[in-house]
Backbone as numpy.savetxt, mean C-alpha at the origin, in Angstrom:
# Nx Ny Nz CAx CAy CAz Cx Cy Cz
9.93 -20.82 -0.37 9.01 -19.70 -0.49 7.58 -20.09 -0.08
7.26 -20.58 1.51 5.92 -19.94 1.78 4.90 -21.39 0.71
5.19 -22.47 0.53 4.53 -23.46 -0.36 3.13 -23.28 0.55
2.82 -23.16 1.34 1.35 -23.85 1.95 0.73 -22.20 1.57
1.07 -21.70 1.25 0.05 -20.65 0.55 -0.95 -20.78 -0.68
-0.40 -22.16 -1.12 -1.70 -22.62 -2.42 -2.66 -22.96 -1.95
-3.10 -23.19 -0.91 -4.70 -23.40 -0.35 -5.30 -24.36 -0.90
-4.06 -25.22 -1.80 -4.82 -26.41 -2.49 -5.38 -25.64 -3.69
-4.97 -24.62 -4.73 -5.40 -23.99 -5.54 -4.34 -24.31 -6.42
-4.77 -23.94 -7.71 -3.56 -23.72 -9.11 -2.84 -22.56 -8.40
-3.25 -21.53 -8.27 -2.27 -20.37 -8.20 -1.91 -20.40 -6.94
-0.56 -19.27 -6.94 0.40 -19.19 -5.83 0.29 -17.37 -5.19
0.03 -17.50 -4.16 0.27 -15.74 -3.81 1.53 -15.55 -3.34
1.95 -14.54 -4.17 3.33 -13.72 -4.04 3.29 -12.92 -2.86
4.30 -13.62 -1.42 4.44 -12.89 -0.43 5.09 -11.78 0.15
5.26 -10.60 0.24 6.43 -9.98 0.85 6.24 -9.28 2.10
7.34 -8.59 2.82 7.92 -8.04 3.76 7.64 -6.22 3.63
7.08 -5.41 4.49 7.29 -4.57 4.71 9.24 -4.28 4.95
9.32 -2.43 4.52 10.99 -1.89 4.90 10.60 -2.13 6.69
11.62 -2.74 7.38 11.19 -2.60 9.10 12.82 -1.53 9.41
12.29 -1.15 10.42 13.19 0.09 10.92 14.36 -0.36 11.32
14.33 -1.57 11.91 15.53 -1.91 12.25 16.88 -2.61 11.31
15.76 -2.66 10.03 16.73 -3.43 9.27 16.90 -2.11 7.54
18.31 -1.06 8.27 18.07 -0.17 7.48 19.28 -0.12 6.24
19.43 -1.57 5.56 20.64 -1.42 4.82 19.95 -2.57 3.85
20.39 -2.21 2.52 19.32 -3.68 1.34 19.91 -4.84 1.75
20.96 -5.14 2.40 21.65 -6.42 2.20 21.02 -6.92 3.71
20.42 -5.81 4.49 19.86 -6.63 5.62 18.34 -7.12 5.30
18.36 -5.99 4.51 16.57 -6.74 4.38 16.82 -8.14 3.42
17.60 -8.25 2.20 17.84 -9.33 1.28 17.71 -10.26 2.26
18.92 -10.28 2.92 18.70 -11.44 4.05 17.70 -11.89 4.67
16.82 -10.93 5.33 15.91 -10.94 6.09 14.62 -11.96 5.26
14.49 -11.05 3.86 13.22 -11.41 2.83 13.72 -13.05 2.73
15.21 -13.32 2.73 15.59 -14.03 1.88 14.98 -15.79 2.96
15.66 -15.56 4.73 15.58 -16.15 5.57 13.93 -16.21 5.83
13.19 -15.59 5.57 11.59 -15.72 5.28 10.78 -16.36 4.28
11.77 -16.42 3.58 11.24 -17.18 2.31 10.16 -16.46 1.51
10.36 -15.38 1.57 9.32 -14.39 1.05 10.06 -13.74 -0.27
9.02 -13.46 -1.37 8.81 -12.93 -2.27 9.58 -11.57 -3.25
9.53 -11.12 -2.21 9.48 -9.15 -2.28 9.23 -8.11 -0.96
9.87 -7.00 -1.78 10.13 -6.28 -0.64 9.18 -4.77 -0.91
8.65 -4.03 0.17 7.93 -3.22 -0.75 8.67 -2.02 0.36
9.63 -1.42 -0.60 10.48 -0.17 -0.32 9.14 0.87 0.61
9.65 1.51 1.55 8.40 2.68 2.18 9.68 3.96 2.36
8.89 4.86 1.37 9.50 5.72 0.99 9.60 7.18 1.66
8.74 6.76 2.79 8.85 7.54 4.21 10.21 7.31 5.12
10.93 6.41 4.40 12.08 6.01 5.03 13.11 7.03 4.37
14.25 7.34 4.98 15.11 8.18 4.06 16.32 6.80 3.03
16.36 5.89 3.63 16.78 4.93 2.64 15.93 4.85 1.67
15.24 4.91 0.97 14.38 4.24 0.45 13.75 5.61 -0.18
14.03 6.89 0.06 13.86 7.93 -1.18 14.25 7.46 -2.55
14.00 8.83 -3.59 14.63 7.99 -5.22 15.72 8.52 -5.02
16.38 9.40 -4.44 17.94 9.81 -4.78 18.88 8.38 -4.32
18.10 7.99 -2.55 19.25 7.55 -2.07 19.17 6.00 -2.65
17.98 5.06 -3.42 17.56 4.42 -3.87 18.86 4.39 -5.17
18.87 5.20 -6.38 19.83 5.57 -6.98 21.01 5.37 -6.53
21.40 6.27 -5.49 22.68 6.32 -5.04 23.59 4.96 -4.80
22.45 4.02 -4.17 23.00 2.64 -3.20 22.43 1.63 -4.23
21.91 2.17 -5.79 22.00 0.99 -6.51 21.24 -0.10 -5.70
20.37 -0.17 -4.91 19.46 -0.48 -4.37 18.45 -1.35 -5.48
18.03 -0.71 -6.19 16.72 -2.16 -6.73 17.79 -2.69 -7.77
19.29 -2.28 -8.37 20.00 -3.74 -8.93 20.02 -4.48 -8.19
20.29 -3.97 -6.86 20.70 -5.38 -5.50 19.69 -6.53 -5.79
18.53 -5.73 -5.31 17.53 -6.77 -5.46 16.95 -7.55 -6.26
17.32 -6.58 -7.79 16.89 -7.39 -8.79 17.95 -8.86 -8.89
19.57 -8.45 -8.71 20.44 -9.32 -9.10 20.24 -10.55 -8.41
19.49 -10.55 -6.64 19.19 -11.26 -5.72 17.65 -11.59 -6.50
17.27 -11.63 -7.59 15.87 -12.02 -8.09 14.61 -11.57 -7.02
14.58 -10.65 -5.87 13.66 -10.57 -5.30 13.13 -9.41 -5.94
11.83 -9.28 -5.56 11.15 -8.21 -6.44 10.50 -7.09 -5.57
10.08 -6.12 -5.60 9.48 -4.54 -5.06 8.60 -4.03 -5.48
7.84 -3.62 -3.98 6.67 -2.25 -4.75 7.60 -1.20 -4.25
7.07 0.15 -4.32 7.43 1.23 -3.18 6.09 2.06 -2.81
6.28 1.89 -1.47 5.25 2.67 -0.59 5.41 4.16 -0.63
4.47 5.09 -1.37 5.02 6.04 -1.50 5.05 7.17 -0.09
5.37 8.44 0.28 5.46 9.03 1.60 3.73 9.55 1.68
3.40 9.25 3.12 2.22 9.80 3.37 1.67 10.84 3.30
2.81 11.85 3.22 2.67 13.07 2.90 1.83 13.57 1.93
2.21 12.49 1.00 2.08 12.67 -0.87 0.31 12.96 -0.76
0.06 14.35 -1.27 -1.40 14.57 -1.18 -1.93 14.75 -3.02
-2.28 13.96 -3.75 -2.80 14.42 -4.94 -3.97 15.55 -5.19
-4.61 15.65 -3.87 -5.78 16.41 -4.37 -5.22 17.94 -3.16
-4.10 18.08 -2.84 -4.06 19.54 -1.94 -4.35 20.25 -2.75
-4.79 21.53 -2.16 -5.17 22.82 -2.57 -4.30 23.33 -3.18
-2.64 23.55 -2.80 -1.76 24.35 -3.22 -1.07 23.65 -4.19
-1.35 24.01 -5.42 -0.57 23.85 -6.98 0.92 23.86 -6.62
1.76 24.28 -5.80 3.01 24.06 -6.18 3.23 21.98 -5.26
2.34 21.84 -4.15 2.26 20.43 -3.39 2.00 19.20 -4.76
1.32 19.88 -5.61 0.62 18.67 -6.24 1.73 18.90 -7.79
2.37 20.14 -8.11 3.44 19.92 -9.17 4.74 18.62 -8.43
4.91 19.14 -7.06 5.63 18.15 -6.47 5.53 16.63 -6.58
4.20 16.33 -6.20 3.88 15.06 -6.47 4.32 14.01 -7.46
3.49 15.31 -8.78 3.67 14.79 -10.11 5.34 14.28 -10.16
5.83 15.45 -9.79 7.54 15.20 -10.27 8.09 13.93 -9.12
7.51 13.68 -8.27 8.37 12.85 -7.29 7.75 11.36 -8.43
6.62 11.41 -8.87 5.94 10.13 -9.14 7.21 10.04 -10.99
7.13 10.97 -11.53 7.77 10.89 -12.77 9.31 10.59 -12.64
10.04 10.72 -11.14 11.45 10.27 -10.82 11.63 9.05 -10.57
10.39 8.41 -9.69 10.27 7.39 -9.66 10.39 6.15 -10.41
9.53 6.86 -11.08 9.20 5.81 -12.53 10.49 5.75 -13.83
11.33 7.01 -13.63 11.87 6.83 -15.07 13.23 5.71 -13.54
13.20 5.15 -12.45 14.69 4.60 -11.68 13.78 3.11 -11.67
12.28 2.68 -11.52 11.79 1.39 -10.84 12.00 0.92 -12.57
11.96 -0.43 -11.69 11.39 -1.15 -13.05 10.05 -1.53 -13.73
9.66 -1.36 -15.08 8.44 -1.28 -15.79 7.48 -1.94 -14.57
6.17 -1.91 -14.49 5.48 -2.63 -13.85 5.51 -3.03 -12.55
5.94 -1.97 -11.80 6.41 -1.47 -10.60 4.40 -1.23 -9.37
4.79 -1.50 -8.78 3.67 -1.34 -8.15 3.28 0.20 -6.56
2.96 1.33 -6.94 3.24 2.38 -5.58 2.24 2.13 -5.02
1.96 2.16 -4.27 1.08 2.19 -2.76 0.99 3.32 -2.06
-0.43 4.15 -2.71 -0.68 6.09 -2.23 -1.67 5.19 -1.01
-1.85 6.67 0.33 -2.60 6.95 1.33 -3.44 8.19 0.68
-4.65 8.14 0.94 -5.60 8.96 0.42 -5.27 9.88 1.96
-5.03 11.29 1.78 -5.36 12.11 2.97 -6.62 12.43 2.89
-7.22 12.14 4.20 -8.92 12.67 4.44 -8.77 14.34 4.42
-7.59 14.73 5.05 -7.54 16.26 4.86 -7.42 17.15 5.89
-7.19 18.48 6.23 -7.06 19.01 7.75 -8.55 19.14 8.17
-8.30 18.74 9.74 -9.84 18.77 10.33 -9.47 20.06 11.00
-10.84 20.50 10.87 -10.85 22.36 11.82 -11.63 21.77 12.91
-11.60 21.71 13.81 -12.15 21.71 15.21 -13.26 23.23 15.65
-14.70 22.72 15.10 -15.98 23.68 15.72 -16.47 23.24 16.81
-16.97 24.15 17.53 -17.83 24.10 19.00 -18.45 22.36 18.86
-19.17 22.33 17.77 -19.83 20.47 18.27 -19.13 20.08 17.55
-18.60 20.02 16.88 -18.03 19.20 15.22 -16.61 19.59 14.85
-16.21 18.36 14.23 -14.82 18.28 13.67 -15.25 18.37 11.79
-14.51 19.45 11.28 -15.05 19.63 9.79 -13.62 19.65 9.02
-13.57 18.31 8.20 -12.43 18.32 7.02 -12.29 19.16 5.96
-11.70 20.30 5.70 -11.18 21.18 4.50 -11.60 20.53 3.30
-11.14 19.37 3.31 -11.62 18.89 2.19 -13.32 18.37 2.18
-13.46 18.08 2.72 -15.12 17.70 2.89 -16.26 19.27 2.70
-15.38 20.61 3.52 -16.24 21.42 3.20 -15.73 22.38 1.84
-14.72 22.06 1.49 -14.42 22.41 0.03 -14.62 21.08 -0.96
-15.63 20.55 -1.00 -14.96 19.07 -1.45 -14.77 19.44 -3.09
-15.46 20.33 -3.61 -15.82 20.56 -5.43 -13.94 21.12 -5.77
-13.42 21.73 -5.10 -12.50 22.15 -5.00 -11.38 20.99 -4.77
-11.80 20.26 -4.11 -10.57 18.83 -3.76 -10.36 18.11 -5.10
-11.49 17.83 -5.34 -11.81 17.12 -6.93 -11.82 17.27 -7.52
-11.59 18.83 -7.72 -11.14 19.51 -8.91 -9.22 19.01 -8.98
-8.87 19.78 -8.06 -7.43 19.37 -8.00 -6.77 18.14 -8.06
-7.37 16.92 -7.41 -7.33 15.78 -7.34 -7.49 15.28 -8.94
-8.50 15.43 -9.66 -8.81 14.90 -10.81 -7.66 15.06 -11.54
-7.08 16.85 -11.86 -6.33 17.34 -12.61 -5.07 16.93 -11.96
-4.42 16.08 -11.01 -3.08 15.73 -10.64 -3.44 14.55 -11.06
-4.68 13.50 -10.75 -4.44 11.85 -10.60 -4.16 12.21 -12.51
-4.95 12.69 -13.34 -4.90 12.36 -14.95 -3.34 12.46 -15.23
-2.37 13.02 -14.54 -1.24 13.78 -15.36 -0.11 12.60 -14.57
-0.94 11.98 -13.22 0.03 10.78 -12.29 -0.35 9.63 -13.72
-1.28 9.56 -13.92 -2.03 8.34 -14.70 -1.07 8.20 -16.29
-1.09 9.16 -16.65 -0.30 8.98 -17.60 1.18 8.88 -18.11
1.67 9.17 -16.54 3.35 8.39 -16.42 3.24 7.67 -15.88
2.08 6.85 -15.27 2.30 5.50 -14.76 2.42 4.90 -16.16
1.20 4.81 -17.00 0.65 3.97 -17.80 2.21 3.89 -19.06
2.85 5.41 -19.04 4.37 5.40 -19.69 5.01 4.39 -19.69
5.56 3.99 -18.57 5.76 3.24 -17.54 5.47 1.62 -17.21
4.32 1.18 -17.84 3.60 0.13 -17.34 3.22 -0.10 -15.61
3.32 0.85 -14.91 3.44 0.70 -13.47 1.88 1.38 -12.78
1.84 1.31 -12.04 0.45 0.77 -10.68 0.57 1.64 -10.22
-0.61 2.48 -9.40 -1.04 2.78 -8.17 -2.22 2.01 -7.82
-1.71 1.98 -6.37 -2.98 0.99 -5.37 -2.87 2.05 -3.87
-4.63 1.93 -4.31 -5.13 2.90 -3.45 -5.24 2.31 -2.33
-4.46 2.78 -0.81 -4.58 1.88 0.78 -5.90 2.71 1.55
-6.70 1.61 2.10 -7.54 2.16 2.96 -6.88 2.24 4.45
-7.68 3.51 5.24 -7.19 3.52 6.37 -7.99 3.46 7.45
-9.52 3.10 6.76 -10.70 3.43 7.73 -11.09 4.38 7.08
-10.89 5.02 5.99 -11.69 6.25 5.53 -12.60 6.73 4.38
-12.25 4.80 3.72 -12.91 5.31 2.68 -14.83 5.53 2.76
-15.11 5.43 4.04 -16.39 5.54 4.06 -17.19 7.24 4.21
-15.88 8.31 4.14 -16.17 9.56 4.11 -16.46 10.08 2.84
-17.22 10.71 2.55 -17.72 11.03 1.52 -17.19 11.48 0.05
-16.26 12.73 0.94 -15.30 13.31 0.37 -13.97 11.74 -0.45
-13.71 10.83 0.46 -12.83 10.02 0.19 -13.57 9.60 -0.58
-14.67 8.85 -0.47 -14.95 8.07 -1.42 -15.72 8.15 -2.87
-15.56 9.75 -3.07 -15.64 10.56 -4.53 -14.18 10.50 -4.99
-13.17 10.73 -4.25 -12.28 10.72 -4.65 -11.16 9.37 -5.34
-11.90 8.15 -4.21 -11.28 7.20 -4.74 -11.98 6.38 -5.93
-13.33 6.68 -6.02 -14.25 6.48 -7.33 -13.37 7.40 -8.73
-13.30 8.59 -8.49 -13.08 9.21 -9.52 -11.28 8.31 -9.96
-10.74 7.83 -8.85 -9.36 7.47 -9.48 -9.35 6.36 -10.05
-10.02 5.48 -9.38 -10.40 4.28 -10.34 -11.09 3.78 -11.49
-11.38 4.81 -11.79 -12.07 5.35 -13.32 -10.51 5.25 -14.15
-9.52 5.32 -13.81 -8.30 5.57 -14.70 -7.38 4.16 -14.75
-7.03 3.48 -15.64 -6.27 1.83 -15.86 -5.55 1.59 -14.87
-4.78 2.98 -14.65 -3.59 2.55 -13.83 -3.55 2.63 -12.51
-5.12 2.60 -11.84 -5.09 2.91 -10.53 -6.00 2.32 -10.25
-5.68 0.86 -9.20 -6.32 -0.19 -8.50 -6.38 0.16 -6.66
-6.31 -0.84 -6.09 -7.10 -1.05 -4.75 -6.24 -1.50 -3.67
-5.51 -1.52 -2.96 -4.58 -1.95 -1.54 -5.64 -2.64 -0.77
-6.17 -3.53 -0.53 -6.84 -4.05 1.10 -6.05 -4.30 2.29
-6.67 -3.30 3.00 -5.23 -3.90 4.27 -6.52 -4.14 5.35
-5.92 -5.62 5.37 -7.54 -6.10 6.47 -6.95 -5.86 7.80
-5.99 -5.45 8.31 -5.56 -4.32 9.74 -6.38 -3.21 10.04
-6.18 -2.36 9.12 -6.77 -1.22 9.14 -8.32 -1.53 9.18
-9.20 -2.12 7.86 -10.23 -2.42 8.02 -10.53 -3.01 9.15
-9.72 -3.71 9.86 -10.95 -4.54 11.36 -10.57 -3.86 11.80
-8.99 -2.44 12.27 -9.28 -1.79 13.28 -10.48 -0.58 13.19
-10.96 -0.49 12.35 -12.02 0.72 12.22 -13.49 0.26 12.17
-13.48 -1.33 12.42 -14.62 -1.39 12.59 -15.34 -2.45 11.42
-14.28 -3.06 10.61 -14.44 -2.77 8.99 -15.82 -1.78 8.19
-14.91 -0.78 8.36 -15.79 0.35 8.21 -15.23 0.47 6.32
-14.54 -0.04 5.93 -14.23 0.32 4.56 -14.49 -1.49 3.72
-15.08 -2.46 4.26 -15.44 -3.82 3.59 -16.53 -3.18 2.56
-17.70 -2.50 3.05 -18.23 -2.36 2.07 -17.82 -1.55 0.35
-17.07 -1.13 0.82 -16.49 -0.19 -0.46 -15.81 -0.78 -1.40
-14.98 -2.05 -0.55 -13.88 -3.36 -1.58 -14.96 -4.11 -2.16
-15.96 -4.74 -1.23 -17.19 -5.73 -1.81 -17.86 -4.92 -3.07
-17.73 -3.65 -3.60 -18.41 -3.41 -4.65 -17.36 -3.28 -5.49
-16.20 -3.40 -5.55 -15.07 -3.38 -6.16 -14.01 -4.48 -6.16
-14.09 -5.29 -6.13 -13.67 -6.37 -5.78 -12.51 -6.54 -7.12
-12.63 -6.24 -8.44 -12.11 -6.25 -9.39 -10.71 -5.26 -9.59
-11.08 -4.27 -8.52 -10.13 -3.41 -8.30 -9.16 -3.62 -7.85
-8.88 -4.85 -6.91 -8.12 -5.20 -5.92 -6.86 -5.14 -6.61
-6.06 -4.59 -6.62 -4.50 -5.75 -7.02 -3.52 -5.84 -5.91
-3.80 -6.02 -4.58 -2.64 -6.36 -3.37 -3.38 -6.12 -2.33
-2.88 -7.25 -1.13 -2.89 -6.70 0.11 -2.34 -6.68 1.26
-2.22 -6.09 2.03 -1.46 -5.95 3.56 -2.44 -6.77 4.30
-1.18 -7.20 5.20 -1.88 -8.54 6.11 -0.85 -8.48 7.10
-2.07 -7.85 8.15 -1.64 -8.02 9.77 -2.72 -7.99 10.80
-2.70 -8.23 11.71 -3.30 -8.50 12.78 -3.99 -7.59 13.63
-4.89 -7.43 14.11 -5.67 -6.50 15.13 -6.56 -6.84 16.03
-6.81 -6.24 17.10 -7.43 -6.74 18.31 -8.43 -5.71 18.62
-8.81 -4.67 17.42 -9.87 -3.97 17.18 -8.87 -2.38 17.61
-8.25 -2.03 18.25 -7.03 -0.91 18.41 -6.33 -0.91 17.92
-5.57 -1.67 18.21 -4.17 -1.88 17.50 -3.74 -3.27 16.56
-3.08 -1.68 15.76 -2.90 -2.85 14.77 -1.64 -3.50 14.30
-0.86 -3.92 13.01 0.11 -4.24 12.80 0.43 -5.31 13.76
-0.18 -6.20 14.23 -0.40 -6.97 15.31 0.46 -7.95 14.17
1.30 -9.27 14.94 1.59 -10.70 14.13 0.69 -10.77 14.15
0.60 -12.33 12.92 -0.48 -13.18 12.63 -1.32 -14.27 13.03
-2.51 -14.08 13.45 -2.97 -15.25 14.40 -2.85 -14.15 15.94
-2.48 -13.61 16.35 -2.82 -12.78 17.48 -3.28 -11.74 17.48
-4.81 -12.09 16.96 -5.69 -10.85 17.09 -6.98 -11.47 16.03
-8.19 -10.34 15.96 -9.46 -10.76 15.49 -9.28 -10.67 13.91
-8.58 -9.92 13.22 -8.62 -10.18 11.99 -8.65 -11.22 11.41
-10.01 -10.97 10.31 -9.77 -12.73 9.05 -8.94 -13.36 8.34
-7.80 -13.50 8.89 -6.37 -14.19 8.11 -7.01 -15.01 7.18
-7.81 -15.89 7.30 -8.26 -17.32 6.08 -9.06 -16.51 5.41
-9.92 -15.78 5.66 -10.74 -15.33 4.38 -9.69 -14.63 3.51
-8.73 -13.51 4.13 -8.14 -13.04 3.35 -7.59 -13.32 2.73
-6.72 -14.56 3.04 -5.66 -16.01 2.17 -6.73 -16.06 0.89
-7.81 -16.80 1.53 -8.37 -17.53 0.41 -8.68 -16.69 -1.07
-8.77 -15.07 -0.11 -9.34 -14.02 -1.64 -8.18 -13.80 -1.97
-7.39 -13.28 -1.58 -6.06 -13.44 -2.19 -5.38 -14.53 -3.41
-5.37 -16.24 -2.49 -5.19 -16.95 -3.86 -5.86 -17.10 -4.76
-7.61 -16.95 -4.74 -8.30 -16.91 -5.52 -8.10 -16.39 -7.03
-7.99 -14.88 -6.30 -6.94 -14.14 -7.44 -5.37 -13.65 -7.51
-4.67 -14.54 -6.95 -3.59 -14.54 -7.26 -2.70 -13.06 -6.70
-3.37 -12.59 -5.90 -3.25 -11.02 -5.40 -1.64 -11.20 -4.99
-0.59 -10.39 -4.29 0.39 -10.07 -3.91 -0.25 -9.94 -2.50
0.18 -10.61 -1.32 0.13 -10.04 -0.19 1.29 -9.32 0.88
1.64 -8.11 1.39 2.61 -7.89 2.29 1.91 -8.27 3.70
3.28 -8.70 4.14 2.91 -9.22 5.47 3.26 -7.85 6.31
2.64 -6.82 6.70 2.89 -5.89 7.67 3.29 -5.37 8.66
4.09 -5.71 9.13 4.33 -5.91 10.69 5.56 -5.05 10.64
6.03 -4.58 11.83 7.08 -3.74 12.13 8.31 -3.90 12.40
8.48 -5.19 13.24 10.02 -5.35 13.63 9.98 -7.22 12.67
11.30 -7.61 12.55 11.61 -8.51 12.36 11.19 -10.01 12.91
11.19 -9.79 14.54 10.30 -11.14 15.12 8.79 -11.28 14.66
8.36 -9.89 15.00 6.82 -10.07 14.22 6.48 -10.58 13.18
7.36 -10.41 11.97 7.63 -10.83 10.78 7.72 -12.24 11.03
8.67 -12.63 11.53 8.81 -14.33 12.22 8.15 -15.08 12.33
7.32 -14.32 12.99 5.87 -14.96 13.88 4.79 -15.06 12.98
4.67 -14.13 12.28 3.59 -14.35 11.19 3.80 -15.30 10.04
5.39 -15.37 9.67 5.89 -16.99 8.66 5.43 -17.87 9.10
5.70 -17.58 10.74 5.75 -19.17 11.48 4.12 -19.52 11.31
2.95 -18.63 11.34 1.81 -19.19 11.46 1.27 -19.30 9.91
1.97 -18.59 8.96 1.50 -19.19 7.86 2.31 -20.34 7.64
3.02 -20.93 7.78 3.84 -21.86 7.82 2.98 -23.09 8.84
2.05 -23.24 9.56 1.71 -23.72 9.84 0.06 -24.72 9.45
-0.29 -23.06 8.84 -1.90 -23.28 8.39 -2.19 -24.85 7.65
């Protein structure tokens, strides 16, 4: 399991594997996590494997538990806590309360904040939510309190992923107001941040306490999900904050060689 990740530190960071598309059955990913020497697997629930029915169905996290590897689940991007329409956000609630009564205690989800629909004006692009924002946060508040309290049921996590956005206004009332609540911490995905510019560093640097995980992949300022070591992102700073505090990192990447490639260079450091 990944030994040169102690950085010469007491503590050890817990590595895992993104679900990759090609590998759409648990006993391929087991293998996969297993031949990586990695950690955990963090289910993405945008996948139709990896819903709670079919999760249930295929006895899926016994597999993994019985194989001792461990899981977050990425929840679907879809998932909007603060939409406008009350029957989207009863949904939510109930997808997050199915969840929780199938994972095990202390389970970790991984939400995408939607910035919101942009209306396209003569000079300007204007987010629904930005020009309703009292209205977003109204709704948002009254779904995250009612998510918050079947997590905390539960003993289980939300970690909020940046995408480049938390520097919008609207987002970043919203992700203030959620982190006001125990059960809802911080995702760093230093991909996203260098592809946007790191337009969202400043928002982690005042929160730093918030952190509990991060995604780690590569970018060349466009594109991202890049392996590791091929591209401008801070792989060592991020290691080092990571073991510092002992964070969980997923290694991000999409197909299986990528995955490879990024062992192989932490495997080298």
């Amino acid at each position: 399991m990944l030994e040169s990740a102690t950085l010469g530190s007491s503590h050890r960071i817990s590595f895992g594997m993104s679900s990759l598309m090609e590998l759409d059955t648990v006993e391929s990913l087991i293998l996969t996590c297993r031949d990586c020497g990695l950690d955990f697997i963090e289910l993405n629930a945008n996948f139709p494997h990896y819903v709670r029915e079919t999760l249930h169905r295929r006895n899926t996290l016994s597999l993994l538990e019985q194989e001792g590897i461990d899981y977050s689940v990425h929840l679907p991007e879809t998932l909007d806590f603060g939409v406008f329409q009350s029957e989207f956000r009863d949904a939510a609630v109930s997808m997050i309360a199915g969840f929780c009564d199938l994972v095990k205690p202390g389970t970790r989800f991984v939400y995408h904040m939607n910035s919101g629909i942009p209306v396209r004006l003569r000079d300007e692009q204007v987010f629904l939510y930005k020009r309703y924002e009292h209205e977003y946060l109204d709704a948002l508040e009254e779904t995250i309190s009612v998510v918050s309290a079947i997590l905390d049921g539960e003993g289980c996590s939300l970690c909020i992923e940046n995408l480049g956005n938390f520097s919008l206004p609207h987002i970043f009332k919203g992700v203030e107001l959620m982190l006001s609540l125990p059960s809802v911490g911080l995702l760093w995905d230093i991909g996203h941040d260098t592809s946007s510019g790191l337009s969202d560093t400043p928002f982690f640097l005042n929160h730093l306490d918030d952190v509990k995980e991060l995604h780690l992949h590569d970018s060349d300022g466009k594109n991202d999900h890049l392996p590791l070591g091929s591209g401008k992102a801070d792989i060592e700073n991020a290691l080092s904050f990571a073991d510092e505090r002992a964070l969980p990192v997923v290694v991000e990447v999409k197909t299986v060689e990528a995955l490879k490639q990024s062992v192989a260079y932490l495997g080298r450091r």
